[in-house]
C-alpha positions, 0 to 999 in steps of 0.5 A: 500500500504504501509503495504505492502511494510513493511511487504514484504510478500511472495505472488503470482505475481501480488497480490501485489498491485502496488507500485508508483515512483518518479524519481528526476533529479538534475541540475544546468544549464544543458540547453544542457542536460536536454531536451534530458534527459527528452525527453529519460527517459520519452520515456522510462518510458511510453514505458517500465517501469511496475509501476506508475512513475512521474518525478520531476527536481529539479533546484539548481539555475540555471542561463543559460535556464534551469528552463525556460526548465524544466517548459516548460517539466512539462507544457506538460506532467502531469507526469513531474514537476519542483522545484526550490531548494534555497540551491545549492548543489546535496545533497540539492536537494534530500534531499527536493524533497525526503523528499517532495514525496508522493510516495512509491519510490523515485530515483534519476539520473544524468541528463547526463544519463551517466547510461544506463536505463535498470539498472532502472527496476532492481534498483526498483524491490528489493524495490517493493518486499521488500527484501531491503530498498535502492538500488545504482547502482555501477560501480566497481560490478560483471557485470558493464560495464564503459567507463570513463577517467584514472584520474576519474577511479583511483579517483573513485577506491581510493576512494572506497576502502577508504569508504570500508577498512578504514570506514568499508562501505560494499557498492562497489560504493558510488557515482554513480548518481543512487540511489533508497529507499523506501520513508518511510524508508529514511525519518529519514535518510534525516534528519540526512545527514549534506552535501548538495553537493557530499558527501550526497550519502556516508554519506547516505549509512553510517547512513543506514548501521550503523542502520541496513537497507539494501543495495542492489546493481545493476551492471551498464553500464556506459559512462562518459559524459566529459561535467560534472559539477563534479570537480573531485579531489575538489569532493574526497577532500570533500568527505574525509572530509565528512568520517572523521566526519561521522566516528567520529560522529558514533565513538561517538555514534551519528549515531542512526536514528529513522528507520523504523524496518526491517522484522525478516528473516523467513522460507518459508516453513510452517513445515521447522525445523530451527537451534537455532540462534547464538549469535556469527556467524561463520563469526563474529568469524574469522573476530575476529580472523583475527584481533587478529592474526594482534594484535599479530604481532603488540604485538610482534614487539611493545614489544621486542624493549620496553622490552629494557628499561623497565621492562617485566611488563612495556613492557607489559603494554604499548605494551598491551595499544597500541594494545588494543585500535587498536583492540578494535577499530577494532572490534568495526568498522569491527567484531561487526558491528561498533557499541558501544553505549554511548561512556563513557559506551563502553570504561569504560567496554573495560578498565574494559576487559583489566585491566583483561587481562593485570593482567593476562598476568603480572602474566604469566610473573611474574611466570615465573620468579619465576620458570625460573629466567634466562629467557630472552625476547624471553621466554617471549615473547612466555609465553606471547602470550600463555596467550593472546591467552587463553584470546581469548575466553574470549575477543571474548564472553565478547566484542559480549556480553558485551562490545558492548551489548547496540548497538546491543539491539539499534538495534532492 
Protein backbone atom coordinates (compact mmCIF):
# COMPACT_ATOMS: atom_id res chain seq x y z
CA UNK A 1 0.00 0.00 0.00
CA UNK A 2 2.21 2.44 0.91
CA UNK A 3 4.60 1.64 -2.23
CA UNK A 4 2.19 2.74 -3.81
CA UNK A 5 1.24 5.88 -2.78
CA UNK A 6 5.03 6.97 -3.05
CA UNK A 7 5.53 5.70 -6.19
CA UNK A 8 2.46 7.26 -7.64
CA UNK A 9 2.29 5.06 -10.87
CA UNK A 10 0.06 5.97 -13.58
CA UNK A 11 -2.19 2.77 -13.78
CA UNK A 12 -5.80 1.95 -14.58
CA UNK A 13 -8.74 2.67 -12.18
CA UNK A 14 -9.44 0.55 -9.64
CA UNK A 15 -5.97 -1.32 -9.58
CA UNK A 16 -4.70 0.76 -7.19
CA UNK A 17 -5.17 -0.75 -4.03
CA UNK A 18 -7.36 1.47 -1.58
CA UNK A 19 -5.96 3.97 0.50
CA UNK A 20 -7.13 4.47 4.23
CA UNK A 21 -8.34 7.80 6.07
CA UNK A 22 -8.46 9.22 9.47
CA UNK A 23 -10.13 12.38 9.98
CA UNK A 24 -9.22 14.27 13.17
CA UNK A 25 -11.84 16.91 14.82
CA UNK A 26 -10.01 19.15 17.49
CA UNK A 27 -12.30 20.83 20.22
CA UNK A 28 -12.37 22.46 23.00
CA UNK A 29 -15.58 22.36 24.87
CA UNK A 30 -17.82 22.06 21.78
CA UNK A 31 -20.52 20.42 23.77
CA UNK A 32 -23.22 22.09 21.49
CA UNK A 33 -21.23 21.50 18.28
CA UNK A 34 -19.67 18.41 18.26
CA UNK A 35 -22.76 15.87 18.32
CA UNK A 36 -24.33 17.24 15.23
CA UNK A 37 -20.71 17.12 13.90
CA UNK A 38 -20.31 13.58 14.26
CA UNK A 39 -23.55 12.65 13.57
CA UNK A 40 -23.46 14.65 9.74
CA UNK A 41 -19.66 13.79 8.93
CA UNK A 42 -20.44 10.05 9.62
CA UNK A 43 -23.54 10.18 7.73
CA UNK A 44 -21.65 11.47 5.01
CA UNK A 45 -18.57 9.11 5.06
CA UNK A 46 -20.88 5.93 5.07
CA UNK A 47 -23.05 7.17 2.61
CA UNK A 48 -20.72 8.64 0.05
CA UNK A 49 -17.12 8.52 0.74
CA UNK A 50 -15.47 5.58 -1.55
CA UNK A 51 -12.16 4.79 0.90
CA UNK A 52 -11.88 3.13 4.07
CA UNK A 53 -12.31 6.48 6.90
CA UNK A 54 -12.04 6.36 10.64
CA UNK A 55 -12.86 9.39 12.74
CA UNK A 56 -10.80 10.41 15.55
CA UNK A 57 -11.92 13.72 18.26
CA UNK A 58 -9.11 14.68 19.68
CA UNK A 59 -10.37 16.82 23.48
CA UNK A 60 -7.95 19.88 24.02
CA UNK A 61 -9.17 19.55 27.66
CA UNK A 62 -12.15 20.39 27.57
CA UNK A 63 -14.32 21.32 31.00
CA UNK A 64 -18.29 21.53 29.66
CA UNK A 65 -19.56 17.86 28.01
CA UNK A 66 -17.52 17.49 25.91
CA UNK A 67 -15.31 14.30 26.31
CA UNK A 68 -18.48 12.53 28.11
CA UNK A 69 -19.84 13.32 24.49
CA UNK A 70 -17.22 12.39 22.47
CA UNK A 71 -16.87 8.65 24.39
CA UNK A 72 -20.48 8.23 24.06
CA UNK A 73 -19.90 8.66 19.85
CA UNK A 74 -16.88 6.41 20.00
CA UNK A 75 -18.93 3.54 22.14
CA UNK A 76 -21.42 3.30 19.23
CA UNK A 77 -19.82 3.25 16.37
CA UNK A 78 -16.31 1.36 16.00
CA UNK A 79 -15.43 3.94 13.22
CA UNK A 80 -15.16 6.94 15.88
CA UNK A 81 -12.57 7.39 18.58
CA UNK A 82 -11.56 9.69 21.01
CA UNK A 83 -8.48 11.16 22.53
CA UNK A 84 -7.57 13.49 25.44
CA UNK A 85 -4.64 15.52 24.35
CA UNK A 86 -2.97 17.09 27.71
CA UNK A 87 -1.34 20.04 25.75
CA UNK A 88 -4.12 22.76 24.67
CA UNK A 89 -3.95 24.16 21.65
CA UNK A 90 -5.29 23.22 17.64
CA UNK A 91 -1.96 22.52 16.63
CA UNK A 92 -1.03 20.23 19.51
CA UNK A 93 -3.91 18.44 18.91
CA UNK A 94 -2.89 17.36 15.23
CA UNK A 95 0.27 17.05 15.58
CA UNK A 96 -0.37 13.86 18.32
CA UNK A 97 -3.41 12.07 16.56
CA UNK A 98 -1.38 12.51 13.09
CA UNK A 99 1.98 11.61 14.23
CA UNK A 100 -0.02 8.52 16.15
CA UNK A 101 -2.29 7.10 12.93
CA UNK A 102 -1.74 4.17 11.29
CA UNK A 103 -3.42 5.47 8.11
CA UNK A 104 -2.10 6.21 4.73
CA UNK A 105 -4.04 9.82 5.07
CA UNK A 106 -4.66 11.91 7.93
CA UNK A 107 -7.09 15.03 7.69
CA UNK A 108 -8.42 17.48 9.86
CA UNK A 109 -11.58 19.75 10.04
CA UNK A 110 -13.14 22.17 12.03
CA UNK A 111 -15.87 20.95 14.49
CA UNK A 112 -18.04 23.83 13.40
CA UNK A 113 -18.11 22.15 9.51
CA UNK A 114 -18.01 25.58 8.61
CA UNK A 115 -16.75 23.89 5.47
CA UNK A 116 -19.33 22.24 3.26
CA UNK A 117 -18.38 18.48 2.79
CA UNK A 118 -18.40 17.90 -0.79
CA UNK A 119 -14.83 19.72 -0.75
CA UNK A 120 -13.51 16.28 1.18
CA UNK A 121 -13.56 13.83 -1.64
CA UNK A 122 -11.57 16.06 -3.53
CA UNK A 123 -9.45 17.01 -0.93
CA UNK A 124 -8.44 13.31 -0.76
CA UNK A 125 -8.13 12.25 -4.32
CA UNK A 126 -4.62 14.20 -5.04
CA UNK A 127 -3.04 12.14 -2.33
CA UNK A 128 -4.75 8.95 -3.20
CA UNK A 129 -3.41 9.29 -6.77
CA UNK A 130 -0.13 10.71 -5.64
CA UNK A 131 0.04 13.99 -7.55
CA UNK A 132 0.96 15.97 -4.30
CA UNK A 133 1.71 15.17 -0.81
CA UNK A 134 -0.53 17.86 1.38
CA UNK A 135 -3.67 19.40 0.44
CA UNK A 136 -5.83 22.63 2.05
CA UNK A 137 -8.95 23.68 1.38
CA UNK A 138 -8.92 27.75 0.52
CA UNK A 139 -11.37 30.25 0.71
CA UNK A 140 -9.59 33.05 -1.31
CA UNK A 141 -9.04 30.42 -4.87
CA UNK A 142 -10.74 30.47 -8.32
CA UNK A 143 -14.32 28.77 -7.40
CA UNK A 144 -14.55 29.09 -3.40
CA UNK A 145 -17.94 30.10 -2.20
CA UNK A 146 -17.80 32.28 1.50
CA UNK A 147 -20.07 33.79 3.91
CA UNK A 148 -18.27 35.29 6.60
CA UNK A 149 -18.17 38.74 8.57
CA UNK A 150 -16.24 42.12 7.30
CA UNK A 151 -13.69 42.17 10.29
CA UNK A 152 -12.78 38.12 9.55
CA UNK A 153 -12.74 38.80 5.60
CA UNK A 154 -10.39 41.57 5.84
CA UNK A 155 -8.30 39.99 8.53
CA UNK A 156 -8.15 36.56 6.71
CA UNK A 157 -7.12 38.95 3.41
CA UNK A 158 -4.33 40.76 5.02
CA UNK A 159 -3.03 38.07 6.36
CA UNK A 160 -2.69 36.39 3.46
CA UNK A 161 -1.24 38.31 1.48
CA UNK A 162 1.38 38.95 4.16
CA UNK A 163 2.07 34.73 4.24
CA UNK A 164 2.44 35.23 0.28
CA UNK A 165 4.10 38.98 -0.62
CA UNK A 166 6.34 39.34 2.40
CA UNK A 167 7.42 35.26 3.34
CA UNK A 168 7.13 34.08 -0.32
CA UNK A 169 4.45 31.19 0.61
CA UNK A 170 2.58 30.19 -2.73
CA UNK A 171 -0.24 28.73 -0.75
CA UNK A 172 -3.56 31.02 -1.09
CA UNK A 173 -5.50 30.46 2.23
CA UNK A 174 -3.12 29.02 5.25
CA UNK A 175 -5.64 28.91 7.87
CA UNK A 176 -9.00 27.17 6.73
CA UNK A 177 -9.76 24.29 9.02
CA UNK A 178 -9.39 21.63 6.48
CA UNK A 179 -6.11 20.25 5.51
CA UNK A 180 -5.11 16.59 4.18
CA UNK A 181 -1.44 14.95 3.87
CA UNK A 182 -0.36 11.69 3.35
CA UNK A 183 0.91 10.30 6.72
CA UNK A 184 4.29 9.33 5.90
CA UNK A 185 5.04 12.42 4.03
CA UNK A 186 4.28 14.75 7.23
CA UNK A 187 5.64 12.63 10.00
CA UNK A 188 9.25 14.87 9.51
CA UNK A 189 7.13 17.97 9.40
CA UNK A 190 5.37 17.40 12.61
CA UNK A 191 8.41 17.07 14.49
CA UNK A 192 9.86 20.36 13.31
CA UNK A 193 6.49 22.57 13.85
CA UNK A 194 7.18 24.64 17.18
CA UNK A 195 3.36 26.07 17.73
CA UNK A 196 0.74 24.08 19.32
CA UNK A 197 -2.16 26.66 18.88
CA UNK A 198 -3.43 28.56 15.49
CA UNK A 199 -0.23 29.25 13.58
CA UNK A 200 0.58 25.12 13.44
CA UNK A 201 -1.20 25.36 9.76
CA UNK A 202 1.17 28.27 8.42
CA UNK A 203 4.03 27.17 9.92
CA UNK A 204 3.38 23.63 8.47
CA UNK A 205 2.99 24.57 4.67
CA UNK A 206 6.12 26.91 5.47
CA UNK A 207 8.53 23.81 6.25
CA UNK A 208 6.51 21.56 3.47
CA UNK A 209 7.05 24.35 0.71
CA UNK A 210 10.88 25.41 1.89
CA UNK A 211 11.59 21.41 1.32
CA UNK A 212 10.02 20.65 -1.76
CA UNK A 213 6.79 18.97 -1.03
CA UNK A 214 3.80 19.74 -2.87
CA UNK A 215 0.50 21.65 -2.08
CA UNK A 216 -2.28 21.13 -3.89
CA UNK A 217 -5.34 23.42 -3.24
CA UNK A 218 -9.27 22.92 -3.24
CA UNK A 219 -11.89 25.52 -3.59
CA UNK A 220 -14.29 25.58 -0.69
CA UNK A 221 -17.72 26.86 0.06
CA UNK A 222 -17.70 28.05 3.02
CA UNK A 223 -20.38 29.64 6.09
CA UNK A 224 -18.99 31.17 9.07
CA UNK A 225 -20.19 29.85 12.23
CA UNK A 226 -20.02 33.09 14.67
CA UNK A 227 -20.39 30.89 17.79
CA UNK A 228 -16.20 30.46 17.12
CA UNK A 229 -13.59 29.69 19.58
CA UNK A 230 -11.26 31.81 17.07
CA UNK A 231 -10.48 35.41 18.75
CA UNK A 232 -9.58 36.61 15.50
CA UNK A 233 -7.22 39.66 16.00
CA UNK A 234 -5.39 37.62 19.21
CA UNK A 235 -5.16 34.87 16.25
CA UNK A 236 -3.38 37.31 13.36
CA UNK A 237 -1.01 38.84 16.12
CA UNK A 238 0.43 35.35 16.92
CA UNK A 239 0.28 34.49 13.80
CA UNK A 240 2.79 37.41 12.73
CA UNK A 241 4.91 36.24 15.10
CA UNK A 242 4.95 32.73 14.01
CA UNK A 243 6.08 34.03 10.27
CA UNK A 244 8.95 36.02 11.95
CA UNK A 245 10.65 33.48 13.48
CA UNK A 246 9.89 30.65 10.97
CA UNK A 247 11.24 33.04 8.49
CA UNK A 248 14.33 33.56 10.40
CA UNK A 249 14.71 30.33 11.25
CA UNK A 250 14.51 29.17 7.50
CA UNK A 251 16.59 32.50 6.51
CA UNK A 252 19.40 30.70 8.84
CA UNK A 253 19.32 27.79 7.22
CA UNK A 254 17.15 25.77 9.76
CA UNK A 255 14.26 24.81 7.66
CA UNK A 256 15.77 21.43 6.20
CA UNK A 257 13.05 18.35 7.12
CA UNK A 258 14.06 14.88 6.66
CA UNK A 259 11.36 14.30 3.96
CA UNK A 260 10.10 11.59 2.00
CA UNK A 261 11.75 12.13 -1.88
CA UNK A 262 9.36 13.11 -4.49
CA UNK A 263 8.55 11.20 -7.64
CA UNK A 264 11.03 12.76 -10.57
CA UNK A 265 8.26 14.43 -13.32
CA UNK A 266 8.15 11.83 -16.14
CA UNK A 267 6.81 11.36 -19.53
CA UNK A 268 3.58 9.01 -20.30
CA UNK A 269 4.20 8.18 -23.42
CA UNK A 270 6.98 5.31 -23.89
CA UNK A 271 8.76 6.90 -27.10
CA UNK A 272 7.99 10.81 -26.08
CA UNK A 273 11.29 12.85 -27.37
CA UNK A 274 11.82 15.10 -24.32
CA UNK A 275 13.83 18.67 -24.42
CA UNK A 276 17.34 18.91 -22.31
CA UNK A 277 16.23 20.10 -18.64
CA UNK A 278 17.31 23.80 -17.97
CA UNK A 279 19.30 24.59 -15.14
CA UNK A 280 17.91 28.35 -15.08
CA UNK A 281 13.99 28.19 -16.43
CA UNK A 282 12.03 30.91 -18.02
CA UNK A 283 10.28 31.84 -15.02
CA UNK A 284 13.31 31.63 -12.80
CA UNK A 285 14.74 34.22 -15.15
CA UNK A 286 12.02 37.02 -15.44
CA UNK A 287 11.45 36.98 -11.58
CA UNK A 288 15.05 37.91 -11.63
CA UNK A 289 14.86 40.40 -14.00
CA UNK A 290 11.59 41.88 -12.26
CA UNK A 291 13.99 42.38 -9.37
CA UNK A 292 16.60 43.90 -10.71
CA UNK A 293 14.65 46.45 -12.54
CA UNK A 294 13.23 47.12 -8.87
CA UNK A 295 17.04 47.12 -7.76
CA UNK A 296 17.94 49.99 -10.32
CA UNK A 297 15.29 52.23 -9.39
CA UNK A 298 16.24 51.97 -5.52
CA UNK A 299 20.28 52.33 -7.09
CA UNK A 300 19.41 55.28 -8.79
CA UNK A 301 17.08 57.02 -6.17
CA UNK A 302 19.95 55.89 -3.19
CA UNK A 303 22.74 57.08 -5.36
CA UNK A 304 22.24 60.73 -6.83
CA UNK A 305 21.15 62.15 -3.19
CA UNK A 306 24.57 60.21 -1.87
CA UNK A 307 26.74 61.45 -4.78
CA UNK A 308 26.43 64.96 -2.91
CA UNK A 309 28.63 64.46 -0.39
CA UNK A 310 30.54 61.53 -1.17
CA UNK A 311 32.76 60.67 -3.95
CA UNK A 312 31.30 58.55 -7.27
CA UNK A 313 33.17 55.80 -5.59
CA UNK A 314 31.81 56.46 -2.31
CA UNK A 315 28.46 56.80 -3.65
CA UNK A 316 28.53 53.78 -5.35
CA UNK A 317 29.83 51.52 -2.92
CA UNK A 318 27.18 52.03 -0.44
CA UNK A 319 24.49 52.56 -2.97
CA UNK A 320 25.70 49.04 -4.08
CA UNK A 321 25.95 47.69 -0.30
CA UNK A 322 22.28 48.85 0.20
CA UNK A 323 20.95 47.22 -2.96
CA UNK A 324 22.73 44.16 -2.99
CA UNK A 325 21.72 42.93 0.50
CA UNK A 326 17.72 43.82 -0.52
CA UNK A 327 18.42 41.98 -3.93
CA UNK A 328 20.15 39.19 -2.74
CA UNK A 329 17.55 38.68 -0.23
CA UNK A 330 15.18 38.85 -2.96
CA UNK A 331 16.44 36.20 -4.80
CA UNK A 332 17.06 34.10 -2.29
CA UNK A 333 13.38 34.19 -0.96
CA UNK A 334 11.42 34.53 -4.28
CA UNK A 335 13.60 33.89 -7.67
CA UNK A 336 15.79 30.53 -6.16
CA UNK A 337 13.06 29.21 -4.43
CA UNK A 338 14.24 30.61 -0.53
CA UNK A 339 16.99 28.54 -0.26
CA UNK A 340 20.67 29.29 0.60
CA UNK A 341 22.14 26.67 2.59
CA UNK A 342 24.86 27.24 5.70
CA UNK A 343 24.26 30.60 6.42
CA UNK A 344 28.42 31.62 6.54
CA UNK A 345 28.51 29.80 3.27
CA UNK A 346 25.93 31.88 1.32
CA UNK A 347 26.93 35.41 2.31
CA UNK A 348 30.61 34.82 2.32
CA UNK A 349 30.15 33.77 -1.62
CA UNK A 350 27.09 36.85 -2.01
CA UNK A 351 30.03 39.36 -0.67
CA UNK A 352 32.63 37.16 -2.92
CA UNK A 353 29.60 38.23 -6.12
CA UNK A 354 29.66 41.99 -5.07
CA UNK A 355 33.35 42.73 -4.43
CA UNK A 356 33.21 41.98 -8.15
CA UNK A 357 30.61 43.96 -9.12
CA UNK A 358 31.15 46.98 -7.32
CA UNK A 359 35.10 46.53 -8.89
CA UNK A 360 33.57 46.71 -11.92
CA UNK A 361 31.03 49.12 -11.75
CA UNK A 362 34.23 51.64 -9.78
CA UNK A 363 36.39 51.17 -12.79
CA UNK A 364 33.49 52.27 -15.29
CA UNK A 365 33.11 55.35 -13.31
CA UNK A 366 36.64 55.91 -12.92
CA UNK A 367 37.30 55.80 -16.56
CA UNK A 368 35.00 57.84 -17.40
CA UNK A 369 36.53 60.43 -15.74
CA UNK A 370 39.80 59.77 -17.49
CA UNK A 371 38.21 60.34 -20.68
CA UNK A 372 35.50 62.83 -19.78
CA UNK A 373 36.69 64.68 -16.63
CA UNK A 374 33.94 67.32 -16.83
CA UNK A 375 31.06 64.73 -16.36
CA UNK A 376 28.64 65.12 -13.96
CA UNK A 377 26.17 62.66 -11.53
CA UNK A 378 23.83 62.30 -14.20
CA UNK A 379 26.71 60.77 -16.91
CA UNK A 380 27.49 58.86 -14.10
CA UNK A 381 24.94 57.56 -13.25
CA UNK A 382 23.83 56.25 -16.79
CA UNK A 383 27.52 54.94 -17.29
CA UNK A 384 26.66 53.24 -14.01
CA UNK A 385 23.60 51.48 -14.72
CA UNK A 386 25.13 50.19 -18.31
CA UNK A 387 27.63 48.45 -16.07
CA UNK A 388 25.28 46.82 -13.87
CA UNK A 389 23.22 45.79 -16.40
CA UNK A 390 26.16 43.86 -18.37
CA UNK A 391 26.61 42.36 -14.58
CA UNK A 392 23.30 40.90 -15.04
CA UNK A 393 24.06 37.82 -16.87
CA UNK A 394 26.65 37.49 -14.76
CA UNK A 395 24.95 37.55 -11.29
CA UNK A 396 21.54 35.56 -12.67
CA UNK A 397 24.29 32.35 -13.50
CA UNK A 398 26.51 32.83 -10.53
CA UNK A 399 23.74 33.22 -7.84
CA UNK A 400 21.50 29.86 -9.64
CA UNK A 401 24.66 28.36 -9.87
CA UNK A 402 26.98 29.29 -7.03
CA UNK A 403 25.70 31.32 -4.60
CA UNK A 404 22.51 29.49 -3.71
CA UNK A 405 24.21 25.95 -5.19
CA UNK A 406 24.46 23.78 -1.82
CA UNK A 407 20.43 24.40 -1.30
CA UNK A 408 19.37 23.23 -4.40
CA UNK A 409 21.74 19.84 -4.09
CA UNK A 410 19.98 19.65 -0.42
CA UNK A 411 17.05 19.31 -2.15
CA UNK A 412 17.13 16.50 -3.91
Amino acid sequence: MTAELTAAPRTAPGSRTTASVEIVIPVLNEERALLGCITTLSAYLGEDFPFPWSITIADNGSTDRTWEIATELAERNPRISARRIPVRGRGAAIKATWGASTADIVAYMDVDLSTGLEGLLPLIAPLVSGHCEITIGTRLGNGSRIRRSLKREIVSRTYNAITRHVFGLRSSDTSAGFKAARREAVLGLLDAVEDDQWFFDTEMLMLAEHNGLRVHEVPLDWVEDVDSRVKVTQTALGNLKGLVRVGRAIAAGKGRVNVPEIPQLRATHPDAVLAEPRAATLAKFIGFAVIGVISTVLYTLLYLPLRVPLTPAGANLVALVLVGVANTEANRRWTFNRGGGHRLGLHTRAAILFATTYLLTTMAVTGLHLLAPGSGPVVELLVLIVAYGLMTLLRFVALDRWVFAQHRKERR
